[in-house]
GUDRENTI-42508 format. One record per residue: residue in one letter; x, y, z of N, C-alpha, C, O, CB in turn. Coordinates in steps of 0.05 Angstrom, whole numbers, padded with zeros to 5 digits, always signed. Glycine has a CB too. Layout:
BEGIN
aXYZXYZXYZXYZXYZ
...
//
This chain:
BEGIN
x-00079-02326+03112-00060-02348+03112-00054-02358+03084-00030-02355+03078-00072-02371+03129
x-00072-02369+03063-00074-02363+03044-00044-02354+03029-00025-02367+03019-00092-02348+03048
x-00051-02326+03031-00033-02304+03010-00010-02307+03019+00009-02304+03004-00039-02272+03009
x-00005-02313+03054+00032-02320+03063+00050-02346+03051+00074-02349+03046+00033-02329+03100
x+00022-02370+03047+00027-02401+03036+00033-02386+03010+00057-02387+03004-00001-02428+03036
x+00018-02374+02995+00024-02374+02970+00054-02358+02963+00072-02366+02948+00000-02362+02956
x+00054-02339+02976+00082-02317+02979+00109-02328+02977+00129-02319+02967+00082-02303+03007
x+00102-02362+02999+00124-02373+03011+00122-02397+02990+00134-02417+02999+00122-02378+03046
x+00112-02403+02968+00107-02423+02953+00124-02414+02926+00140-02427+02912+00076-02429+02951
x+00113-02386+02922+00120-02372+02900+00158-02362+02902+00173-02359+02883+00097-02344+02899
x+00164-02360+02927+00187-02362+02942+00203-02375+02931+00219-02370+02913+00186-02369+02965
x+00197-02402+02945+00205-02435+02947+00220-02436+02918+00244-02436+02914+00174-02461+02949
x+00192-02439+02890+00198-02441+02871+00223-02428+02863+00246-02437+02862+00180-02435+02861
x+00208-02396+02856+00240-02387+02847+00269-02392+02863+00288-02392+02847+00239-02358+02845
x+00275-02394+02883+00304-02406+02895+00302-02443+02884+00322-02457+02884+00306-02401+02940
x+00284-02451+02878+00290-02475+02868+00300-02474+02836+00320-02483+02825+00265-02492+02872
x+00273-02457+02823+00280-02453+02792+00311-02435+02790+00325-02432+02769+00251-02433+02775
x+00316-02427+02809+00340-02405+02808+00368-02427+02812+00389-02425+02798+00337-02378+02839
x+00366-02438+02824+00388-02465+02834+00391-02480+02814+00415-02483+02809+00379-02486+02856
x+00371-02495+02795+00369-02509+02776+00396-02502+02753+00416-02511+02744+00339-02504+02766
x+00372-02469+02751+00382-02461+02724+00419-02459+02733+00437-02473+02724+00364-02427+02712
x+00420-02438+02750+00445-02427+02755+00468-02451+02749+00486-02450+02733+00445-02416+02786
x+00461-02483+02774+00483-02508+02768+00477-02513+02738+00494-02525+02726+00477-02540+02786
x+00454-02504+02724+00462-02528+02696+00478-02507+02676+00491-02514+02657+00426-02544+02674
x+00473-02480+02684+00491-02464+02670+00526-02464+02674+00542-02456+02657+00481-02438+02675
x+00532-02475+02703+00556-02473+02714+00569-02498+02702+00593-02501+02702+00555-02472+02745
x+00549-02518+02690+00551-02555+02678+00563-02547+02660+00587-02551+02657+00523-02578+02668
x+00547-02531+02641+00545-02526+02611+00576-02517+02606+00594-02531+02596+00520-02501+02601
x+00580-02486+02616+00606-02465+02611+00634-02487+02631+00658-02484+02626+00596-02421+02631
x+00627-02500+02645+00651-02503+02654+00658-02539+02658+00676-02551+02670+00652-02484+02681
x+00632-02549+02641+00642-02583+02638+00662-02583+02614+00667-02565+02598+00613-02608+02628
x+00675-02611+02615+00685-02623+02584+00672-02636+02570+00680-02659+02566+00703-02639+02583
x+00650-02627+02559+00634-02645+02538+00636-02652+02515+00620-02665+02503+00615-02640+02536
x+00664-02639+02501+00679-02650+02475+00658-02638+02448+00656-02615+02439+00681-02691+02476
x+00643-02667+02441+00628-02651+02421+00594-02654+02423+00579-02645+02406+00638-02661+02391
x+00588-02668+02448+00573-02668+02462+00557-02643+02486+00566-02636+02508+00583-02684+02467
x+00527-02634+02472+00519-02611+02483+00503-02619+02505+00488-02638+02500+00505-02594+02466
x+00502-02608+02536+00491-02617+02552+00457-02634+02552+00446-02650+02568+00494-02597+02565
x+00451-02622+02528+00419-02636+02522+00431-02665+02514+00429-02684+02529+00395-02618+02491
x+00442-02666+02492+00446-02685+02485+00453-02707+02498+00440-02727+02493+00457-02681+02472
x+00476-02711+02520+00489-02718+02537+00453-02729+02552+00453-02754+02553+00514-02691+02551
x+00438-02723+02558+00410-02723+02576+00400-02750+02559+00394-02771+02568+00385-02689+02573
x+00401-02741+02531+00391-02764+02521+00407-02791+02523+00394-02812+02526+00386-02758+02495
x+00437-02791+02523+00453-02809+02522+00451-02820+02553+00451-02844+02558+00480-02799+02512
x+00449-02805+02569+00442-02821+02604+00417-02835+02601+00418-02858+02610+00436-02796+02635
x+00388-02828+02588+00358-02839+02579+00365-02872+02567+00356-02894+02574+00342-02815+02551
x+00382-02864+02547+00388-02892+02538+00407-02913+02558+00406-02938+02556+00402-02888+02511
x+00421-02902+02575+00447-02921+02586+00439-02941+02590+00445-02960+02576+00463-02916+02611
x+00418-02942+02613+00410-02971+02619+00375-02979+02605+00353-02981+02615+00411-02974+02657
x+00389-02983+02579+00365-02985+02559+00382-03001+02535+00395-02988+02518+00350-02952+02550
x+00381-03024+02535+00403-03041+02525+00382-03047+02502+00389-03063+02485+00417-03069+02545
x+00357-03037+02499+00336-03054+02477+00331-03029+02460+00321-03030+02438+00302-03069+02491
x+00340-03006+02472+00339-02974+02468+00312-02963+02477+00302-02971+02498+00344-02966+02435
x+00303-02948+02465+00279-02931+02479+00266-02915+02446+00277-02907+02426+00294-02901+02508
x+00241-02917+02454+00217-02904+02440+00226-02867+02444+00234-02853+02463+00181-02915+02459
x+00221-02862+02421+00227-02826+02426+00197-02826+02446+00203-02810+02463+00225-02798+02387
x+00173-02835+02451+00166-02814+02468+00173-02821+02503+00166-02806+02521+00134-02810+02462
x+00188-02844+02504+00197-02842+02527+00227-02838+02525+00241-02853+02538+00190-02864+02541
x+00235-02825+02515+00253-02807+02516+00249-02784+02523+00262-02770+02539+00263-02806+02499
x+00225-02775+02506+00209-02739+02508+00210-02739+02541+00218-02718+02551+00164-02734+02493
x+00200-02767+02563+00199-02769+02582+00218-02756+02607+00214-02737+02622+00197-02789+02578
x+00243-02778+02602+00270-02776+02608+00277-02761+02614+00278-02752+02637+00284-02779+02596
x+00292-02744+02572+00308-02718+02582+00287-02691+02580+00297-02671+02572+00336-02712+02560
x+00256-02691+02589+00242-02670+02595+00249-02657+02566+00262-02636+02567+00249-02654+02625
x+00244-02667+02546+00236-02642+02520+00215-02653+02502+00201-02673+02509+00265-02635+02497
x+00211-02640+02480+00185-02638+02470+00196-02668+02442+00217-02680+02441+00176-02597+02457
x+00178-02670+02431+00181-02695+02413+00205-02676+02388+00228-02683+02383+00142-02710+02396
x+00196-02659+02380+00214-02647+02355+00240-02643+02377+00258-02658+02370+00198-02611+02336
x+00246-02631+02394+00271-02630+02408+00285-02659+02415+00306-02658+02429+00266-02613+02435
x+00277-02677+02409+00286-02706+02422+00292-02712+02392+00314-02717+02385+00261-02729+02442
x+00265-02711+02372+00269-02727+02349+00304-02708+02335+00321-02722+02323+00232-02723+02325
x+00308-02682+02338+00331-02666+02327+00350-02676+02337+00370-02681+02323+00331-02638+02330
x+00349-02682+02370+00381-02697+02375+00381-02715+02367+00400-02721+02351+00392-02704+02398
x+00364-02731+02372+00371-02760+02367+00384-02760+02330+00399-02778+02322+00338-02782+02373
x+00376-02740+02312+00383-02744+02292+00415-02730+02285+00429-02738+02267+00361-02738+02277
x+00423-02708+02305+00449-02708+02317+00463-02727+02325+00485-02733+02316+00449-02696+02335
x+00451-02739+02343+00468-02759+02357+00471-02787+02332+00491-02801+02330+00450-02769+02391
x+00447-02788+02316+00459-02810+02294+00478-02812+02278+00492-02830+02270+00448-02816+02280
x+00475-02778+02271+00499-02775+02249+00524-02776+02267+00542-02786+02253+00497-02744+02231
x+00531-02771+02284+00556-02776+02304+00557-02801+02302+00581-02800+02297+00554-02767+02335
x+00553-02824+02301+00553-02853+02304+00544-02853+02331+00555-02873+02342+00580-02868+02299
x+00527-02839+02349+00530-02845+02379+00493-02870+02385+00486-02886+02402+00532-02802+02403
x+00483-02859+02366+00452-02866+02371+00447-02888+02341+00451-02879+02319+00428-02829+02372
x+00441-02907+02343+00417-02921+02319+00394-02922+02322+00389-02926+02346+00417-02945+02311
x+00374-02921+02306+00345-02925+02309+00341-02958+02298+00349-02966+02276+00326-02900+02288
x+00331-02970+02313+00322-03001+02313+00290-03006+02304+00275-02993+02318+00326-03013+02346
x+00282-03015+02293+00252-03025+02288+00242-03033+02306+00257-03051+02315+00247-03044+02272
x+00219-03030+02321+00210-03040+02349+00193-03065+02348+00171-03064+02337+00193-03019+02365
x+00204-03089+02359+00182-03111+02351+00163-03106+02352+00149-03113+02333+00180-03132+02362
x+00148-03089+02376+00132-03090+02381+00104-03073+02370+00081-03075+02378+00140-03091+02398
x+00117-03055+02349+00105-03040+02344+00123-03039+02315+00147-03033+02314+00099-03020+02364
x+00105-03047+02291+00124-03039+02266+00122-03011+02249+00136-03004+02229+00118-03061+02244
x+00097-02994+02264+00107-02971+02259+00124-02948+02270+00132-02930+02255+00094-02965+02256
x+00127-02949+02289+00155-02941+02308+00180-02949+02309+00183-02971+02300+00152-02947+02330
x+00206-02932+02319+00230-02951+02327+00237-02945+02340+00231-02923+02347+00248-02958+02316
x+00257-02959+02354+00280-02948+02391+00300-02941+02386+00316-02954+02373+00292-02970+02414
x+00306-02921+02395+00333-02913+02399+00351-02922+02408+00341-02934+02427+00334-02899+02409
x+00374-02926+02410+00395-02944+02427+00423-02936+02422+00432-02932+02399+00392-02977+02421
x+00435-02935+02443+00466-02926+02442+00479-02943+02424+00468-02964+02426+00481-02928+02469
x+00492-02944+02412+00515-02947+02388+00540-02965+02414+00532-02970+02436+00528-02906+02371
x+00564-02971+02408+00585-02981+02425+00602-02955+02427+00611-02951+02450+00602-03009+02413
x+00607-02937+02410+00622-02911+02411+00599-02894+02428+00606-02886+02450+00631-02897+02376
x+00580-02890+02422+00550-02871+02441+00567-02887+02475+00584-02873+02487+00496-02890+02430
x+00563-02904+02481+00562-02926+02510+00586-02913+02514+00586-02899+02535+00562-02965+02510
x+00610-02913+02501+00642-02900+02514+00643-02876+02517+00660-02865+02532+00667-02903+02497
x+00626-02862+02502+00628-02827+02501+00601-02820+02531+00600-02800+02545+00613-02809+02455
x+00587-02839+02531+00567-02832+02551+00583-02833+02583+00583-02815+02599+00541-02854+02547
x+00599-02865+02586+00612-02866+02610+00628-02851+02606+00636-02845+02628+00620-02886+02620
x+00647-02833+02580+00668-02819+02596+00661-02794+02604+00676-02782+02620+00691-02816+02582
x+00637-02784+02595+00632-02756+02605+00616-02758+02627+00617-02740+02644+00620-02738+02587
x+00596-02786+02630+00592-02786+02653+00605-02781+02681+00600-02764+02698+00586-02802+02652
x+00624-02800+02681+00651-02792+02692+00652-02772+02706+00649-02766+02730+00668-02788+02675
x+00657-02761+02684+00673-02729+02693+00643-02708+02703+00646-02693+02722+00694-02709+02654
x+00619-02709+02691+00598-02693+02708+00594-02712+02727+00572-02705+02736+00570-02683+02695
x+00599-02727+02736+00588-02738+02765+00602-02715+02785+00592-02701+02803+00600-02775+02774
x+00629-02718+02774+00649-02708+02797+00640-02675+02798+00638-02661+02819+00688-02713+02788
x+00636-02666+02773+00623-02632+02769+00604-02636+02786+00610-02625+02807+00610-02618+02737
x+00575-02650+02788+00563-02646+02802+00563-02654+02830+00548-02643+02846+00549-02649+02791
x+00578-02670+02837+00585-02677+02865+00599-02647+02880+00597-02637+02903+00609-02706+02863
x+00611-02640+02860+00635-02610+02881+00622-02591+02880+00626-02575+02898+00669-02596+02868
x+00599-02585+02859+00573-02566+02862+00564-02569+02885+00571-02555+02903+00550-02569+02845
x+00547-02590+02887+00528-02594+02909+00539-02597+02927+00528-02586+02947+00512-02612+02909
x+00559-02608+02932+00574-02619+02963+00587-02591+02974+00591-02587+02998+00604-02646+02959
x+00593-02572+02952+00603-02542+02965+00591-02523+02980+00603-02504+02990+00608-02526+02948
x+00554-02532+02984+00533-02517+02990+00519-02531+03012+00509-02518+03030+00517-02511+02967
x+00517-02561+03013+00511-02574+03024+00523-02595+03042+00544-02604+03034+00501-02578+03013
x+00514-02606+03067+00523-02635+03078+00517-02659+03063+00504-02655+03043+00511-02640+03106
x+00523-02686+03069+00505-02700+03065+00478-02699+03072+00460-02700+03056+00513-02716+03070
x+00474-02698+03095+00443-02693+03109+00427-02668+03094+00403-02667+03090+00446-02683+03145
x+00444-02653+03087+00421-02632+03067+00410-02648+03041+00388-02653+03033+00439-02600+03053
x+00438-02652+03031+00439-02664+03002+00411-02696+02999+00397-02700+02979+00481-02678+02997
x+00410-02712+03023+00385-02722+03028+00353-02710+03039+00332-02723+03038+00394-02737+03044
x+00354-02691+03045+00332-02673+03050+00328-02667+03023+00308-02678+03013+00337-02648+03070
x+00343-02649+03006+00336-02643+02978+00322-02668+02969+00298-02672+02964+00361-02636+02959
x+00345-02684+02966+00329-02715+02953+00302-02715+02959+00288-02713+02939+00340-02745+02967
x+00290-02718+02981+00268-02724+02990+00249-02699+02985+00226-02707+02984+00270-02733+03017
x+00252-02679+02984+00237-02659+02979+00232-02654+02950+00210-02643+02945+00248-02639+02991
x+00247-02660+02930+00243-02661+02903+00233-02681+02896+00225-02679+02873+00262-02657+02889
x+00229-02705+02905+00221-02734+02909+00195-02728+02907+00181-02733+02888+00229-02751+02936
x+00189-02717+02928+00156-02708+02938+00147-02697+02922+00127-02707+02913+00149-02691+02961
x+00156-02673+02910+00142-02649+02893+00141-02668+02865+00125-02659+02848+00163-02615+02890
x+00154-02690+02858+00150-02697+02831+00136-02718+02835+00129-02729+02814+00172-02701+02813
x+00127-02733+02862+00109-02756+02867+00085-02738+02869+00062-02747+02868+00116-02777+02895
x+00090-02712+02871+00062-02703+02878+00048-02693+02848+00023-02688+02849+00064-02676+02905
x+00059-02689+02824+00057-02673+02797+00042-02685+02784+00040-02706+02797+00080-02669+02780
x+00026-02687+02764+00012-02702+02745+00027-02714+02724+00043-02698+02714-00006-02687+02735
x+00028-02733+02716+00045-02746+02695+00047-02728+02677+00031-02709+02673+00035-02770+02682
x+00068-02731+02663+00066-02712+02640+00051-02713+02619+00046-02737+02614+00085-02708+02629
x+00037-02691+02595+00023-02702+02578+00053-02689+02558+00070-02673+02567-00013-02694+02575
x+00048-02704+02522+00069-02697+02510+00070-02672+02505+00092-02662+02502+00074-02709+02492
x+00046-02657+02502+00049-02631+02499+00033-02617+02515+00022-02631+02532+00047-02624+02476
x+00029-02594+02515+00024-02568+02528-00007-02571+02523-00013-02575+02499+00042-02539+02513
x-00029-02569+02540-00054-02567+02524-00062-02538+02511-00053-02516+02517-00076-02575+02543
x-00076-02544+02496-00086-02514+02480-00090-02490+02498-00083-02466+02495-00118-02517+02465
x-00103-02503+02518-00109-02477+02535-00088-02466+02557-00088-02447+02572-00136-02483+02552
x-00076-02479+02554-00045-02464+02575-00035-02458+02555-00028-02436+02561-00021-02483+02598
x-00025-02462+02527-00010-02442+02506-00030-02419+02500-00017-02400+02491-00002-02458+02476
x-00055-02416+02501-00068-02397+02486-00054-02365+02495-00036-02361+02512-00103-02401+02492
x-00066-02346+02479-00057-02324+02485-00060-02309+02509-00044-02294+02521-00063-02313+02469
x-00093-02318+02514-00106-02304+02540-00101-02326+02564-00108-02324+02587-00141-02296+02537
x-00092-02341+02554-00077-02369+02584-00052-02343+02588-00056-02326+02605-00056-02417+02568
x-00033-02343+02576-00018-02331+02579-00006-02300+02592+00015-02292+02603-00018-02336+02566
x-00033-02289+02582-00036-02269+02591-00048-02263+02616-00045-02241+02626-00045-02260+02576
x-00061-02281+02627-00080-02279+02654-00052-02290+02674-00047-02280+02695-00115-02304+02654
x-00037-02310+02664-00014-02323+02684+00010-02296+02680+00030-02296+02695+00002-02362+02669
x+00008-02277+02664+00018-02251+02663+00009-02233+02684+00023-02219+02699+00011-02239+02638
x-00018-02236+02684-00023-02214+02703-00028-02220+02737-00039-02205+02753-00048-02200+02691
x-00017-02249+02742-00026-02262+02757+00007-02254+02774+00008-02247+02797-00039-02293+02746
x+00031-02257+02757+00049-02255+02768+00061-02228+02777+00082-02228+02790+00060-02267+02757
//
């Protein structure tokens, strides 16, 4: 029983990881994102409703990347005028990130326009009643995950981590 759960798990995944990737590739090649790259755009939704801005590591949170991949946009997105870094009261060695008034107009207008990309994706494949089953099923699998840590521990990057999840697959 076992090896069928796992078969049908290992399944699951890839048509999920396969769905993911495929819509965010279909986002990428066929949105209008001007001069705005879909990562970036991730960070600019993290901030929307963050009027005090946000700490890069809850950002790392957010748009799911590593601290050097957050700290590089965000320093993209400054030189654009879209992002400032603020001093954090609360901490004077740290600062927050926060949308700019040009960042807030460039965020709702492309928002905008991927809502509707992703609405005619998903709604092309699905009912509403599916499109809420997903909800709830991805709901679960990320209520069920361990918080994230910021990075990778030593022993899942090592060589022979790697290699055993090599020979595993």
């Amino acid at each position: 029983m076992a090896a069928g759960t796992t078969q049908l798990a290992l399944a699951a995944w890839e048509s999920l990881f396969r769905a993911q990737a495929t819509l965010a590739r279909e986002f990428e090649y066929t949105g209008d994102w001007g001069d705005v790259l879909p990562r970036e755009y991730g960070v600019l939704h993290a901030l929307s409703d963050a009027d005090d801005g946000r700490r890069i590591t809850e950002l790392m949170e957010d748009a799911l990347l590593t601290q050097a991949g957050v700290s590089r946009l965000v320093a993209r997105l400054e030189k654009r005028g879209y992002v400032e870094r603020r001093d954090d009261p609360a901490d004077a060695r740290a600062c927050r990130v926060a949308l700019t008034a040009e960042g807030r107009e460039t965020y709702r207008r492309l928002g905008r326009a991927h809502a509707r990309q992703v609405r005619e994706a998903m709604t092309r494949a699905l009912d509403p009643e599916q499109l809420e089953t997903l909800r709830e099923l991805t709901a679960a699998l990320l209520a069920a995950s361990p918080a994230p840590t910021s990075s990778p521990t030593p022993a899942a990057t090592s060589p022979s981590a790697r290699s055993q999840r090599r020979s595993r697959a």
